[in-house]
C-alpha positions as CSV (number, residue, x, y, z in Angstrom):
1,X,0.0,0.0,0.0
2,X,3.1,1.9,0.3
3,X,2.8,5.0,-2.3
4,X,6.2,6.6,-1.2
5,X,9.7,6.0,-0.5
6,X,10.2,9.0,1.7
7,X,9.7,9.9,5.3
8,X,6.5,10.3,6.9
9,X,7.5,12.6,10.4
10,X,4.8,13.5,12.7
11,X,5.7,16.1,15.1
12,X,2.5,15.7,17.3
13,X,2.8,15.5,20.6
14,X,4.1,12.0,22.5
15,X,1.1,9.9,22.8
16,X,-0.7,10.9,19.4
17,X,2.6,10.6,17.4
18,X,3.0,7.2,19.0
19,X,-0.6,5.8,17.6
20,X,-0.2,7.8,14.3
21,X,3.4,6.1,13.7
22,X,1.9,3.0,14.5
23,X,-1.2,2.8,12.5
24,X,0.9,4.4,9.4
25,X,4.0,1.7,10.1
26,X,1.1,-1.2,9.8
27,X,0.3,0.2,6.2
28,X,3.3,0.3,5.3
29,X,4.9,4.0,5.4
30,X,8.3,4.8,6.9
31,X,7.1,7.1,9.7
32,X,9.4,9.1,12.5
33,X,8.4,11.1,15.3
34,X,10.5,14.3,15.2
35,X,10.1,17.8,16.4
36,X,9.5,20.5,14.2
37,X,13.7,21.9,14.6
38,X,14.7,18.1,13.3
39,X,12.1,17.8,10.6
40,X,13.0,21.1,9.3
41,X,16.5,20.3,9.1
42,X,16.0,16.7,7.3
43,X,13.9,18.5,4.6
44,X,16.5,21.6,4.2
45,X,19.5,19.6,3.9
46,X,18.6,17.3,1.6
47,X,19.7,14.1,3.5
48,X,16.5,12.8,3.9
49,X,13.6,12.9,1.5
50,X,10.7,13.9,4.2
51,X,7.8,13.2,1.8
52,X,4.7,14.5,4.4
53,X,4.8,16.1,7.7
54,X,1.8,15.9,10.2
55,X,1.6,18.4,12.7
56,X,-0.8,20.3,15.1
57,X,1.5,23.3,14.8
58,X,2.3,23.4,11.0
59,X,3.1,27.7,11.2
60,X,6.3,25.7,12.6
61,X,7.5,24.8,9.2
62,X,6.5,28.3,7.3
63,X,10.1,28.1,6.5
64,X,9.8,25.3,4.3
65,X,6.0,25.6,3.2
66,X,7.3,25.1,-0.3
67,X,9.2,21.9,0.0
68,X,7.2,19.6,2.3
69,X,3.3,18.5,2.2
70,X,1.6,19.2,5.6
71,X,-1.1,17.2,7.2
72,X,-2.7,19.2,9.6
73,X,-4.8,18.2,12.4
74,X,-6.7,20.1,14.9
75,X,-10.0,20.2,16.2
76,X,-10.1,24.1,15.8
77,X,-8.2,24.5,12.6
78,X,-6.9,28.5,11.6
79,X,-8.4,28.5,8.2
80,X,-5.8,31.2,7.0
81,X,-2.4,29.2,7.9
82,X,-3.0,26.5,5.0
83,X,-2.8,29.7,2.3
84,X,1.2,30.2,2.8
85,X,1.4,26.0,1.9
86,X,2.3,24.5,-1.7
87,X,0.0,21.6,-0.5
88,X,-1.3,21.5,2.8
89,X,-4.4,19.7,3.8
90,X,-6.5,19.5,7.5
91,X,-7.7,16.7,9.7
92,X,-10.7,17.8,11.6
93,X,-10.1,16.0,15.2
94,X,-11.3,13.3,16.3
95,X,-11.3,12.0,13.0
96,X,-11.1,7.9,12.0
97,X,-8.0,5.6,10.1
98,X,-9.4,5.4,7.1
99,X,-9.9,9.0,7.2
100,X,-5.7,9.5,7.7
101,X,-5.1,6.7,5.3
102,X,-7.2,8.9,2.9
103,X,-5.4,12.2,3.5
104,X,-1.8,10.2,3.5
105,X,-2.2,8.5,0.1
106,X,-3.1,12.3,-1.2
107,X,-0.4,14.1,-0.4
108,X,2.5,11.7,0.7
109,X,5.2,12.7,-2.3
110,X,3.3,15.3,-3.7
111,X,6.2,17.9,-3.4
């Protein structure tokens, strides 16, 4: 099911980045849990092709808005932030699996 060689990170906080990283690992994506300062670095250097981010905090990675797709989840999402992203997409919370298979498979590698 695996659509992409690259790095999934999810810079959530502990116990959400935990179950995301698991449920994605099961289906068959290379997922790390990073913080934003680590994730920004892999993306700018080059060393590591970070293919989607997912993050509650994604004005965090404004710096790279142009080389990284951003899943964003909130349960109160600020409709203006997605506008400085190349491809950026939200996650209403509590949302189900199938719903974050559904927004991984559309933008993991579509940067």
């Amino acid at each position: 099911m695996l659509q992409s060689s690259g790095l999934i990170a999810v810079t959530e906080d502990p116990f959400i980045r935990k179950f995301l990283g698991d449920v994605l690992k099961r289906r068959g994506y290379r997922v790390v849990g990073s913080d934003a300062t680590r994730t920004i670095e892999w993306i700018e250097s080059g060393n590591e092709t970070v293919d989607l981010v997912i993050t509650n905090t994604p004005a965090d990675f404004l710096t790279v808005a142009d080389k990284v797709a951003v899943l964003y989840l909130a349960a109160a999402p600020d409709p203006e932030i997605g506008l400085r992203f190349s491809v950026f997409r939200v996650l209403k919370k509590p949302f189900q699996p199938e719903q974050l298979f559904a927004a991984v498979r559309e933008l993991a590698g579509t940067v």
